[in-house]
C-alpha positions as a LaTeX table, in Angstrom:
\begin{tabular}{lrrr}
\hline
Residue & $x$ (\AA) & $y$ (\AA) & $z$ (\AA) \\
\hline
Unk1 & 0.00 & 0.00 & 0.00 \\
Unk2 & 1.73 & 3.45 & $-1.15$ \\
Unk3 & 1.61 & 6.37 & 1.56 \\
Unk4 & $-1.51$ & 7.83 & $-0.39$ \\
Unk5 & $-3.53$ & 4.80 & 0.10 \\
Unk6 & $-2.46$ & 4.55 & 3.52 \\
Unk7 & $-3.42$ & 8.39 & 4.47 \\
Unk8 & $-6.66$ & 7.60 & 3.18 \\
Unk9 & $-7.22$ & 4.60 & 4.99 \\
Unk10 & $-5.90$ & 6.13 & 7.87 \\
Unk11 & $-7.79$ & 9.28 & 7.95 \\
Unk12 & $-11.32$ & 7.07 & 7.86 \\
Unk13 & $-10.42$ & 4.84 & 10.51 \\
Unk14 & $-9.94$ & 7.69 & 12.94 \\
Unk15 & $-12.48$ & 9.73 & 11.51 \\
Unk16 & $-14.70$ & 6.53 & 11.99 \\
Unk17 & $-13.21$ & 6.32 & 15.69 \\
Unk18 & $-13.48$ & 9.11 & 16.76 \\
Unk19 & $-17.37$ & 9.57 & 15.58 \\
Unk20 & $-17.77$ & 6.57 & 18.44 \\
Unk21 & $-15.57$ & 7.47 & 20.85 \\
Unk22 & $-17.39$ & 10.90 & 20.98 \\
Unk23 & $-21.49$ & 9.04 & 20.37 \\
Unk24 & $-20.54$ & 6.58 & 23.05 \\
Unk25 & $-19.50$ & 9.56 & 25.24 \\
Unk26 & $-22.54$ & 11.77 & 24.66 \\
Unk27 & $-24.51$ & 8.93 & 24.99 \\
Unk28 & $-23.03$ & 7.90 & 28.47 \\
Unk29 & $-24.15$ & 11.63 & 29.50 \\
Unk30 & $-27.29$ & 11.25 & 28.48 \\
Unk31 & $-27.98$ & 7.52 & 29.93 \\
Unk32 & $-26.54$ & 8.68 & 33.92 \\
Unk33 & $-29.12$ & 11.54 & 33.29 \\
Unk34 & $-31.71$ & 9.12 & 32.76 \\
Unk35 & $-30.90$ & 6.97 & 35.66 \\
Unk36 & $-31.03$ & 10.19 & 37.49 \\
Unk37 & $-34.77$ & 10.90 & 36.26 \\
Unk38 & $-34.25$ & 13.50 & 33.64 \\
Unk39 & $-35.29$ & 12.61 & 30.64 \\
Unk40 & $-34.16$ & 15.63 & 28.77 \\
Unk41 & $-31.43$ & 13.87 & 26.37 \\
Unk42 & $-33.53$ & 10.91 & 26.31 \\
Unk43 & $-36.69$ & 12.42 & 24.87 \\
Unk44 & $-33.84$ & 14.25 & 21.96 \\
Unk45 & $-32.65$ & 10.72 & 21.05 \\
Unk46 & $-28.99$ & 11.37 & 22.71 \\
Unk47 & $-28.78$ & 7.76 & 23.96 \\
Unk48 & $-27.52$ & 6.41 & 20.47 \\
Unk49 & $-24.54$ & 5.57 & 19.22 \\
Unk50 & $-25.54$ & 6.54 & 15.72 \\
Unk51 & $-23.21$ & 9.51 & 15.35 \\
Unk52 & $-26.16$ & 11.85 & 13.75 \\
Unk53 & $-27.64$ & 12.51 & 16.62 \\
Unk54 & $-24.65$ & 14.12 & 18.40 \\
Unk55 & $-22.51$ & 15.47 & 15.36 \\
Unk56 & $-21.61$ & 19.69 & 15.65 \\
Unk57 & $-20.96$ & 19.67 & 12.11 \\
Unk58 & $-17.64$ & 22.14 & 12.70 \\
Unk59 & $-16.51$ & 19.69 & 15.68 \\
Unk60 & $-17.24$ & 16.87 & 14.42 \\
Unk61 & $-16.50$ & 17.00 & 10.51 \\
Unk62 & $-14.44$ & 19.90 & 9.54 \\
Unk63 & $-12.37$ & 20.07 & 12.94 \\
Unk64 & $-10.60$ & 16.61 & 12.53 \\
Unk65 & $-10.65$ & 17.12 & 8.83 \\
Unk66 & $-7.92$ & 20.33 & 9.35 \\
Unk67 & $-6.39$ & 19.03 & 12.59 \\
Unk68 & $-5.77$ & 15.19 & 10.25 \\
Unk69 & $-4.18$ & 17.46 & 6.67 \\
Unk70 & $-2.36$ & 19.91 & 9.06 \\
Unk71 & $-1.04$ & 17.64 & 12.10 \\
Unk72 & $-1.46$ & 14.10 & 11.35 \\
Unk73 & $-3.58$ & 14.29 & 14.39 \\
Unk74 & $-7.40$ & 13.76 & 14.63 \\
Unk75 & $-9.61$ & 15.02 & 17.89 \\
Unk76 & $-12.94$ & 16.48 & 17.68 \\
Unk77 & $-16.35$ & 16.84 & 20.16 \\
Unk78 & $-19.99$ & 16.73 & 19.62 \\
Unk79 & $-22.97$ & 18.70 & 20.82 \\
Unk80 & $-23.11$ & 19.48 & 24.36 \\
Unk81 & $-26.21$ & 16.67 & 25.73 \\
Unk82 & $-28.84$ & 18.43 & 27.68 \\
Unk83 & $-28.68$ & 17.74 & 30.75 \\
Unk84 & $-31.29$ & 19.60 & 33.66 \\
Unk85 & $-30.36$ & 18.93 & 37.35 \\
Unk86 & $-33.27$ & 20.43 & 38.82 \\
Unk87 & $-35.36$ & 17.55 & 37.35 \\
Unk88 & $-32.55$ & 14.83 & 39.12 \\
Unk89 & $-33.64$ & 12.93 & 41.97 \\
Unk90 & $-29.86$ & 14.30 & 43.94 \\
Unk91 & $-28.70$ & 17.04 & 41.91 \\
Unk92 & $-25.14$ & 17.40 & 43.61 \\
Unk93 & $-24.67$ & 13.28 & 43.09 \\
Unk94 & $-25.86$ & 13.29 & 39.48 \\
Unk95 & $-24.09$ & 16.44 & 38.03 \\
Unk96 & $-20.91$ & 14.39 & 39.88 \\
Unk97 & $-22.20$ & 11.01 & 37.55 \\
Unk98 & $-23.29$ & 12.58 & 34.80 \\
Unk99 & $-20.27$ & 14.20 & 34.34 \\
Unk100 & $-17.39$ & 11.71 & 35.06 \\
Unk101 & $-19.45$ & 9.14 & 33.27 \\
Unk102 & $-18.52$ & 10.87 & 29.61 \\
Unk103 & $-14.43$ & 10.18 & 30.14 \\
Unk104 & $-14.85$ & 7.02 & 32.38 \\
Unk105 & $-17.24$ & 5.27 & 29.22 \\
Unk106 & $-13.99$ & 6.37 & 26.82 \\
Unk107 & $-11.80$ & 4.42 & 29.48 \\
Unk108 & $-13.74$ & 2.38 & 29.38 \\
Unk109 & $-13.70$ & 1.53 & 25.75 \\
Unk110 & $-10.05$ & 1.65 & 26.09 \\
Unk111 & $-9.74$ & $-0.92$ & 28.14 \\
Unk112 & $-12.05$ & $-3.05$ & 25.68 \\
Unk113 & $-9.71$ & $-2.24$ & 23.07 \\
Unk114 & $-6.75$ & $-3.05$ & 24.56 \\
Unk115 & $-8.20$ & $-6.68$ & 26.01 \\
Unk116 & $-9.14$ & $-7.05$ & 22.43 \\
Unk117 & $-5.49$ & $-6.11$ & 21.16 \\
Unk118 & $-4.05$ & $-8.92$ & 23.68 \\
Unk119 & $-5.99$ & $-11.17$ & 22.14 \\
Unk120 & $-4.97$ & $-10.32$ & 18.17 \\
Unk121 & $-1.53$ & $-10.76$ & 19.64 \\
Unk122 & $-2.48$ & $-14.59$ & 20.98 \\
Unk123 & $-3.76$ & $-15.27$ & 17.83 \\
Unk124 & $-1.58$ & $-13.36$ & 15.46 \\
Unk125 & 1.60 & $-13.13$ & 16.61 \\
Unk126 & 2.84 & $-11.19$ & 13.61 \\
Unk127 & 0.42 & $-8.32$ & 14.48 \\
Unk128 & 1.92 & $-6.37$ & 16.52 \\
Unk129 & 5.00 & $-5.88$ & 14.37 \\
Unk130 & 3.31 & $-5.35$ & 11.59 \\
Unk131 & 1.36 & $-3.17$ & 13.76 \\
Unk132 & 4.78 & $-0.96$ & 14.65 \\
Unk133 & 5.87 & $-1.54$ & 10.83 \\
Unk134 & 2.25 & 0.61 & 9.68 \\
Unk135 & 3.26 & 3.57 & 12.54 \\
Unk136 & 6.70 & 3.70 & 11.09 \\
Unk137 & 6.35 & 2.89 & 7.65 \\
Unk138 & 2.76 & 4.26 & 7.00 \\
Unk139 & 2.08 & 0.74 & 5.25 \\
Unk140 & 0.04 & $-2.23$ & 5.98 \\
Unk141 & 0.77 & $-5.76$ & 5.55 \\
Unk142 & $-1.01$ & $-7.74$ & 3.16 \\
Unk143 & $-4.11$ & $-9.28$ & 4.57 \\
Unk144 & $-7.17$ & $-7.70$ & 6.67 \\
Unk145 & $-4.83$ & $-8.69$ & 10.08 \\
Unk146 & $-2.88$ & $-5.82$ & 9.89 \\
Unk147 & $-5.50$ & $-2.85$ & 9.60 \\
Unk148 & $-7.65$ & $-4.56$ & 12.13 \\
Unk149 & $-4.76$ & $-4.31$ & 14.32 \\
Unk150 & $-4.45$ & $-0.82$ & 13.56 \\
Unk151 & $-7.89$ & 0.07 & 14.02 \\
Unk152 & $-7.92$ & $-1.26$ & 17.31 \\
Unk153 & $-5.06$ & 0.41 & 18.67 \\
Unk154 & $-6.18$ & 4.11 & 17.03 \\
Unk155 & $-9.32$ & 3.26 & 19.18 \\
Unk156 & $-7.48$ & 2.42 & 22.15 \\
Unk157 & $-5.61$ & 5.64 & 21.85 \\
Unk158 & $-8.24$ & 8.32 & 21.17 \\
Unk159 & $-10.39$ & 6.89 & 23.42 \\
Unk160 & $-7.59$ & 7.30 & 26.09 \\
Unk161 & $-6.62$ & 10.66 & 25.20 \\
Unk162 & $-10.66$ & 11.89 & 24.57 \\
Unk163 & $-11.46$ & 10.76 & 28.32 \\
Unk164 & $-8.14$ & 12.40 & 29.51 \\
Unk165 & $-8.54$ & 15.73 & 27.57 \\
Unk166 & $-12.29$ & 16.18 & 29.04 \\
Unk167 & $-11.42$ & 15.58 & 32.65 \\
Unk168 & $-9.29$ & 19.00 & 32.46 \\
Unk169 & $-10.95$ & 21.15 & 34.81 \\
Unk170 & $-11.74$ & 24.16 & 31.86 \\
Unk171 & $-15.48$ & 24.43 & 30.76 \\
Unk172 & $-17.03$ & 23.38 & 28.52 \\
Unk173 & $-14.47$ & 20.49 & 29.35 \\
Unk174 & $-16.51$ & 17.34 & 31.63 \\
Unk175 & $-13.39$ & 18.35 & 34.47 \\
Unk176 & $-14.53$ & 21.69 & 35.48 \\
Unk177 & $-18.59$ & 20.09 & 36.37 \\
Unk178 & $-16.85$ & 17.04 & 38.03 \\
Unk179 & $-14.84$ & 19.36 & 40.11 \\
Unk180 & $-17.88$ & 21.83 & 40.99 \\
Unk181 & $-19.98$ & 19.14 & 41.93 \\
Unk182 & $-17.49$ & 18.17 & 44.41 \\
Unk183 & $-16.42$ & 21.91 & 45.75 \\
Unk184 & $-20.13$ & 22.80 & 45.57 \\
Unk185 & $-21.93$ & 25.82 & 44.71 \\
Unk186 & $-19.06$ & 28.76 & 44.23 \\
Unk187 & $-16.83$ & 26.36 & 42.16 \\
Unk188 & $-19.82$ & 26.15 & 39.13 \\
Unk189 & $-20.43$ & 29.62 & 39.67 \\
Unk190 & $-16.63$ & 30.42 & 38.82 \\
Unk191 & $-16.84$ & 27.93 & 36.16 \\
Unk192 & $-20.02$ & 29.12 & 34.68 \\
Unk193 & $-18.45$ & 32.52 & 34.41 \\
Unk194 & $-14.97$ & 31.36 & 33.00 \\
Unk195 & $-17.04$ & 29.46 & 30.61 \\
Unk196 & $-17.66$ & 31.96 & 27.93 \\
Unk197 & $-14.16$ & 31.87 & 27.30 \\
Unk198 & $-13.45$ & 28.18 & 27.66 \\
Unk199 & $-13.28$ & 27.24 & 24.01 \\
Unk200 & $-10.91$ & 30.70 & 23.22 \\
Unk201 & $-8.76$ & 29.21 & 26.56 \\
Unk202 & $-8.24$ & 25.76 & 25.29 \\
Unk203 & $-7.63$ & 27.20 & 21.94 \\
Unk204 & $-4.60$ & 29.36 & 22.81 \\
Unk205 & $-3.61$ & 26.43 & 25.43 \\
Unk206 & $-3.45$ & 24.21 & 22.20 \\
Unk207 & $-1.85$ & 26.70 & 20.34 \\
Unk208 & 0.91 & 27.43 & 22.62 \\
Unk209 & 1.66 & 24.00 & 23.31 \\
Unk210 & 0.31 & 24.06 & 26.76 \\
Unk211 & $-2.22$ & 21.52 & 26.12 \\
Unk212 & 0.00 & 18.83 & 25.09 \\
Unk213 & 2.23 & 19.64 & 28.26 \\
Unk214 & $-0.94$ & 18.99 & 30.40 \\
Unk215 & $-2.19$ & 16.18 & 29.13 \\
Unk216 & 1.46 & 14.47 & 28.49 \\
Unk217 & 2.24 & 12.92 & 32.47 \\
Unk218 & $-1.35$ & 11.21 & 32.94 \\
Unk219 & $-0.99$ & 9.97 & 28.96 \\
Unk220 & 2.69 & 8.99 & 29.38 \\
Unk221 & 1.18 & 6.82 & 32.69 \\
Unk222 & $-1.67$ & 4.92 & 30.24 \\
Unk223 & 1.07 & 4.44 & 27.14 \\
Unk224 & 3.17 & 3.03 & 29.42 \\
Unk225 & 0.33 & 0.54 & 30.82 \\
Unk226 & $-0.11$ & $-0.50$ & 27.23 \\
Unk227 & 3.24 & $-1.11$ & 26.50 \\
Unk228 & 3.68 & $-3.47$ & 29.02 \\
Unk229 & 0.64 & $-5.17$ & 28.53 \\
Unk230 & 1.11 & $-5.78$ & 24.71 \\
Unk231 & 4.84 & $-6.42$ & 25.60 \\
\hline
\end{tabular}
């Protein structure tokens, strides 16, 4: 496969990961609401995983289209779910579960991905180097082994970094409502102010580099789990 063909394929299995990672995290949202007793996002038909209910069509399209051409990197989010505490049977407890549950279903899927890469490796024990080969090389092996292998360890890694990247404490960002709920009533307040900046503040943190120095110990701590477990 030339490094055309690869790019391609490349580009639509992250695109196509990504588009889950972010449904199965809206959807998570929306399901802890439910168990809560609002039925907000449930009567709007956010607990799917088809991806057309939650698509923003700049963050979820266009975004990882100019991140993927300009970075090699992918990321995107979706629309916000609706979520409305007052209508919870604990409001403090459920804006604490409805928020962590977002990043912890990503982990989640991770972990699902990576159980599922130890057992390629058991039965294919050429996959992971052909695996390393395609991240070097930008080729695949012949045979469907190889991209499957690569498929499941680009969903293994966005999923990881997705969950990590929302459980920084900046709104619109799942950290900052974790954190309020746990601080109480003058931590949201701060963060519903600081919120109509978030997106401009984790732009210029992204921008500057600052982002990627955040998020790099606690990623460094999960690539290194993975490495020893597909060692």
């Amino acid at each position: 496969m030339d490094s055309i063909s690869f790019k391609v394929v490349d580009f639509a299995i992250q695109l196509a990961v990504i588009l889950f990672a972010i449904s199965f995290h809206e959807s998570a949202h929306a399901f802890m609401a439910l168990r809560f007793g609002d039925t907000t996002a449930k009567e709007l038909g956010r607990i799917s995983l088809n991806p057309i209910r939650h698509i923003d069509p700049v963050g979820s399209i266009i975004l990882p289209i100019l991140l993927y051409f300009t970075s090699g990197l992918i990321f995107g989010y979706a629309k916000p779910t609706p979520v409305r505490l007052d209508r919870t049977k604990n409001p403090r407890l459920a804006d604490l579960c409805v928020s962590a549950a977002g990043p912890l279903s990503n982990l989640l899927l991770a972990s699902v991905g990576l159980a599922a890469l130890v057992g390629f490796k058991a039965m294919f024990p050429q996959a992971l180097p052909d695996l390393f080969d395609a991240l070097r090389g930008h080729r695949f092996a012949a045979g469907a082994v190889a991209p499957l292998t690569y498929l499941l360890f680009q969903f293994v890694i966005v999923n990881i970094s997705l969950g990590v990247f929302n459980l920084i404490p900046i709104p619109p960002l799942d950290g900052s409502w974790v954190l309020a709920s746990i601080l109480g009533p003058s931590t949201r307040h701060f963060f519903e102010t600081l919120g109509r900046f978030g997106f401009l503040i984790l732009i210029l943190l992204s921008s500057s580099g600052m982002l990627g120095r955040i998020m790099s110990p606690v990623l460094r701590v999960f690539f290194r789990i993975i490495g020893q477990v597909l060692q």
